[in-house]
N, C-alpha and C positions, 0 to 999 in steps of 0.2 A: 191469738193476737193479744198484744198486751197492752194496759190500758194506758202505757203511754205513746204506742202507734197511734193509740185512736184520738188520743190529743193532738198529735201532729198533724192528724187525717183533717179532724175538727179545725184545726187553727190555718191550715191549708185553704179547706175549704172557705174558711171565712177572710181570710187572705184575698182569694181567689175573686170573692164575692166583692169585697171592697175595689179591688183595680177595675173590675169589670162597670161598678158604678162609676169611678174615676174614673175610667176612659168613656162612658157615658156623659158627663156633665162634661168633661173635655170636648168633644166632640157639638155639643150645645152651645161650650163657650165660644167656640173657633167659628159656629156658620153667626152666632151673635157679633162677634167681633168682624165677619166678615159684612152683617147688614151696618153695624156702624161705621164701617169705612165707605160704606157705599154710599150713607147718609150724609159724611160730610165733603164727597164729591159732589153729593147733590144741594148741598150748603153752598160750595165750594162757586160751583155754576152759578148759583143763584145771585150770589155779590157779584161775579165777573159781570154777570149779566144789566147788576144795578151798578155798576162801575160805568159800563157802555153807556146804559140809559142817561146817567148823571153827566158823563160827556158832551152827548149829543143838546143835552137839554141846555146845557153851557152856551155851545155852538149858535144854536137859534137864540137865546139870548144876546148873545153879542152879536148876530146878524142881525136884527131887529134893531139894538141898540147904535150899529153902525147906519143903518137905513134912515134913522131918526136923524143922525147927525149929520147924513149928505144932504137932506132934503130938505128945502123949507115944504113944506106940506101945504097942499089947497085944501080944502076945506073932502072934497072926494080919499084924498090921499091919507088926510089925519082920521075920516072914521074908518077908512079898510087898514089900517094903522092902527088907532083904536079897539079896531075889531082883533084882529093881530095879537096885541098885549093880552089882551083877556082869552086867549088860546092858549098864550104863553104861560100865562099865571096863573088857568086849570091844569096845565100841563105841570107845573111847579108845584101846586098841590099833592097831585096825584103821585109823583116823586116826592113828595116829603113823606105821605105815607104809605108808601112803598119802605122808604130809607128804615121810619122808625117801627115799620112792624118787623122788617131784617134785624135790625139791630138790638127790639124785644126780645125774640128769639134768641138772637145770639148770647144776648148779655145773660138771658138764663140759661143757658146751658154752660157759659161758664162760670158762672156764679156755683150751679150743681157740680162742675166739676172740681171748681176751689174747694170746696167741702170737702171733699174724701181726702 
């Protein structure tokens, strides 16, 4: 055998060595790339979901708002009324931070992605 067979033998085998790691990390990178598209379906849901909520949370505002303007209110009707608004506006709260921990989130992620 002569020793430039065995350089070819050698450069084969490391050849060989290299794609085998390549289609390794390949393989890593495609099921990662598969958990991040799953991740921003799961992003994805999560604003439809605070989409809905901000809707409905609308809805009851302007039904309450509309209740106020049909009614002159007895004094029975203005505290379950009273009582009413301050359901509304823990409900308001809890959608705002809802809104701004979504929106934490998101802004970092792509703030990290503006980087690269």
């Amino acid at each position: 055998m002569s020793n430039e067979h065995g350089n070819d033998q050698s450069e084969n085998e490391h050849d060989h060595a290299d794609h085998e790691r390549w289609l390794a990390d390949h393989r890593t990178w495609r099921i990662e790339h598969s958990e991040m598209l799953a991740s921003l379906r799961r992003i994805e849901a999560e604003l439809y979901e605070h989409e809905a909520d901000l809707l409905k949370h609308e809805q009851i505002i302007a039904a309450h708002e509309a209740f106020i303007a049909r009614h002159e209110a007895t004094h029975t009707e203005h505290v379950s009324q009273h009582q009413a608004h301050g359901d509304v506006g823990q409900q308001h709260e809890k959608l705002r931070k809802q809104h701004e921990a979504i929106y934490r989130k998101l802004s970092g992620l792509l703030d990290i992605l503006n980087k690269q």
